[in-house]
C-alpha beads as a LAMMPS data file, in Angstrom:
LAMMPS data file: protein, C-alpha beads

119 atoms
118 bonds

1 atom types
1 bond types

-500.0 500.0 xlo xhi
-500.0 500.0 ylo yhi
-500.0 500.0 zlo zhi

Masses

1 110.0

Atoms # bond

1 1 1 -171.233 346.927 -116.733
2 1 1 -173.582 349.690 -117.512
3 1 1 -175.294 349.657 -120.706
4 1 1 -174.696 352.684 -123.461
5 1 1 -178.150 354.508 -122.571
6 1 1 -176.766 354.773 -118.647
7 1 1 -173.458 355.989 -119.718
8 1 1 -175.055 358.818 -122.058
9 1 1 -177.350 359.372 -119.221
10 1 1 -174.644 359.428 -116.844
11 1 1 -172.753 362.238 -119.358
12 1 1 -175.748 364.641 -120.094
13 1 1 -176.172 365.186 -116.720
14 1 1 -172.613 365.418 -116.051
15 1 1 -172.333 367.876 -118.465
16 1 1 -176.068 369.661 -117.798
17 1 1 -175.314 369.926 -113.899
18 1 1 -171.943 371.333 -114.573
19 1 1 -173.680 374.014 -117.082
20 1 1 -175.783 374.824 -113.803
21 1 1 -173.745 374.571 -111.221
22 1 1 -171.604 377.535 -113.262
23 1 1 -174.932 379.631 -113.227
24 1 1 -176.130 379.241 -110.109
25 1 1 -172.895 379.134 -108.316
26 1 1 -170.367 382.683 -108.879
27 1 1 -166.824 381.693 -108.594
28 1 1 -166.163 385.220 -105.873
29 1 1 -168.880 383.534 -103.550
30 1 1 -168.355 380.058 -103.434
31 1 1 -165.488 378.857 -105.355
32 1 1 -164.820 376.726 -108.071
33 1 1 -167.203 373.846 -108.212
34 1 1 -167.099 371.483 -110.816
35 1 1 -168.746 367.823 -111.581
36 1 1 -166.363 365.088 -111.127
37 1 1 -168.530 362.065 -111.563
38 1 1 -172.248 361.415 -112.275
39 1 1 -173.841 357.870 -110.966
40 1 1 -176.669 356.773 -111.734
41 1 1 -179.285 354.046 -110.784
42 1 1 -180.329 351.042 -112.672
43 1 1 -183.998 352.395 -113.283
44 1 1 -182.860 356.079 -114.033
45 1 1 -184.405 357.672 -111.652
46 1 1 -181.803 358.823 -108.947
47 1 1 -178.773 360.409 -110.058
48 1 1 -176.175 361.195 -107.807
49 1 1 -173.486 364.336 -108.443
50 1 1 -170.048 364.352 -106.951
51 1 1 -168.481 367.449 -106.997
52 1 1 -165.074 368.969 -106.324
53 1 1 -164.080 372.408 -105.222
54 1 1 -161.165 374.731 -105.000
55 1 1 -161.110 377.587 -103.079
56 1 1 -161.860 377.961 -99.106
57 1 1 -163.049 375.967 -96.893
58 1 1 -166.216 378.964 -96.280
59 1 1 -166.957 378.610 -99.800
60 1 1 -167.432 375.123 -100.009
61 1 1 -169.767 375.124 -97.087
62 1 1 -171.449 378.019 -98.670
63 1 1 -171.797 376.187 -101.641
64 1 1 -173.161 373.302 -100.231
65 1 1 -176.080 374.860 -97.969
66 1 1 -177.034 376.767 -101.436
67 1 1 -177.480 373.170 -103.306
68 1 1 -179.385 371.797 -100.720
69 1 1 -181.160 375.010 -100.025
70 1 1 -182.152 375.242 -103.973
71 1 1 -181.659 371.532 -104.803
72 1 1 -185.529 371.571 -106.228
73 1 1 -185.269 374.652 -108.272
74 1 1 -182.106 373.043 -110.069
75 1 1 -183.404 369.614 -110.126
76 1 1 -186.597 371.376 -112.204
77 1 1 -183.872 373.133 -114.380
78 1 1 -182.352 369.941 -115.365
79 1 1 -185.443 368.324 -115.983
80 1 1 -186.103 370.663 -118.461
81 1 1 -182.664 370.074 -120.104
82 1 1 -182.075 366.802 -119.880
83 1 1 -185.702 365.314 -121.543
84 1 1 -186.091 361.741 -120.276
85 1 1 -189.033 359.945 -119.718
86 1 1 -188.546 360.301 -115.723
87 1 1 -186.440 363.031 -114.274
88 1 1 -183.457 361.775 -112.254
89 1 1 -183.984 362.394 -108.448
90 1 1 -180.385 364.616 -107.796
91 1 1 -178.396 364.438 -105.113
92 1 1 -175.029 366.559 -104.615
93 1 1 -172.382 365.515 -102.372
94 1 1 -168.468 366.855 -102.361
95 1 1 -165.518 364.493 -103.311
96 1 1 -162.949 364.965 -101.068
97 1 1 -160.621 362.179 -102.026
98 1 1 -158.379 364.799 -103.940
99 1 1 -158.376 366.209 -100.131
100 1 1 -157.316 362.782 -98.644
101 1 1 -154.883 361.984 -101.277
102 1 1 -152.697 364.764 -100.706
103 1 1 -152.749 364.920 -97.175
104 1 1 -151.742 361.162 -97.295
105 1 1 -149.026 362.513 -99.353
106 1 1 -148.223 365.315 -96.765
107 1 1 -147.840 362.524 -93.989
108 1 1 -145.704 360.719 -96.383
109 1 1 -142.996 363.164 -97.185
110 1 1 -143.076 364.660 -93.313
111 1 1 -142.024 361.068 -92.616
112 1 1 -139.522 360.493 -95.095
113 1 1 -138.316 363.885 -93.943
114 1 1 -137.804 363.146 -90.154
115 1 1 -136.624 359.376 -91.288
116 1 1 -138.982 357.171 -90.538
117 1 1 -139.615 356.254 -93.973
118 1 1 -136.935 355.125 -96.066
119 1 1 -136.525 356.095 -99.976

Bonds

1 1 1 2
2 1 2 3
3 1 3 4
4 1 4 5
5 1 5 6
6 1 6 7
7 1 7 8
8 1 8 9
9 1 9 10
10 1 10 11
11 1 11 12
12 1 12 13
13 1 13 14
14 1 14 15
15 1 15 16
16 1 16 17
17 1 17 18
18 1 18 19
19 1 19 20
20 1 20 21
21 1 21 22
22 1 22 23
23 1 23 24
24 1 24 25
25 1 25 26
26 1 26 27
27 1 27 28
28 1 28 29
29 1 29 30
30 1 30 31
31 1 31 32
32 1 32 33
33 1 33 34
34 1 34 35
35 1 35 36
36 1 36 37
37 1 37 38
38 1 38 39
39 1 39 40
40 1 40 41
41 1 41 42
42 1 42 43
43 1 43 44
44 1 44 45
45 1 45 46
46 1 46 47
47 1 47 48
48 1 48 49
49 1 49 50
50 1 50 51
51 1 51 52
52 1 52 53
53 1 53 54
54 1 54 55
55 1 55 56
56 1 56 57
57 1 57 58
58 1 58 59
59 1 59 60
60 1 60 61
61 1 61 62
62 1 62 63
63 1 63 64
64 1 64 65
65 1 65 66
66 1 66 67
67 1 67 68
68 1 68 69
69 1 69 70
70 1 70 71
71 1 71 72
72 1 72 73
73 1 73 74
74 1 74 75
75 1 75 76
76 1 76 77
77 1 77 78
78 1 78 79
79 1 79 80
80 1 80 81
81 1 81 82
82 1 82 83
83 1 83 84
84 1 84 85
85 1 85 86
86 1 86 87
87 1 87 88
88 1 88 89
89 1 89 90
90 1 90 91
91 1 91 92
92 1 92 93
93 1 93 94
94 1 94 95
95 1 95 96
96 1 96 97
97 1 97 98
98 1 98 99
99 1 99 100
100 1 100 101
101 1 101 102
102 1 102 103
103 1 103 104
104 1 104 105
105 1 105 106
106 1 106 107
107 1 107 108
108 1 108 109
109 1 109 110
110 1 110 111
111 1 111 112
112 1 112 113
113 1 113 114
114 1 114 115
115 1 115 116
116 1 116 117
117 1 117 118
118 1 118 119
């Protein structure tokens, strides 16, 4: 179990990186980003973002060469946000399990459709 200071670090960079990712990101060009989870590692130092996104399938790969293309400009933002003794090294990947878990529920219901799967 994490201890309280990783769980408000995890949360003020949940909430700082979501602040950003508004600004940086316009909801007409890439599509609705938000943070779903923050991790973070034992010595505070690396952060990782996970991130979900609704909208197309351009946008999201729009979005995601524009946070690795500016990952150091936003990284230098939060640092200035979020005062810690060592910035958190940030990394931004998409969640896609939302993605998976309804296309496991599309396969489901086609098969309880053609009767393969029982009710």
């Amino acid at each position: 179990m994490q201890s309280l200071r990783h769980q408000r670090v995890r949360e003020l960079i949940k909430r700082e990186a979501g602040d950003l990712l508004r600004e940086h990101l316009s909801l007409e060009t890439y599509g609705m980003v938000s943070v779903h989870e923050v991790f973070v590692s034992g010595d505070l130092k690396h952060a990782k973002v996970l991130m979900g996104h609704i909208g197309k399938t351009e946008q999201q790969i729009a979005a995601e060469q524009y946070l690795v293309s500016h990952r150091g400009m936003i990284q230098l933002e939060m640092s200035h946000r979020v005062q810690l003794k060592y910035s958190p090294q940030v990394k931004f990947s998409f969640d896609d399990s939302i993605a998976q878990g309804n296309s496991v529920l599309d396969i489901l219901e086609d098969m309880e459709q053609s009767g393969e799967l029982e009710p």
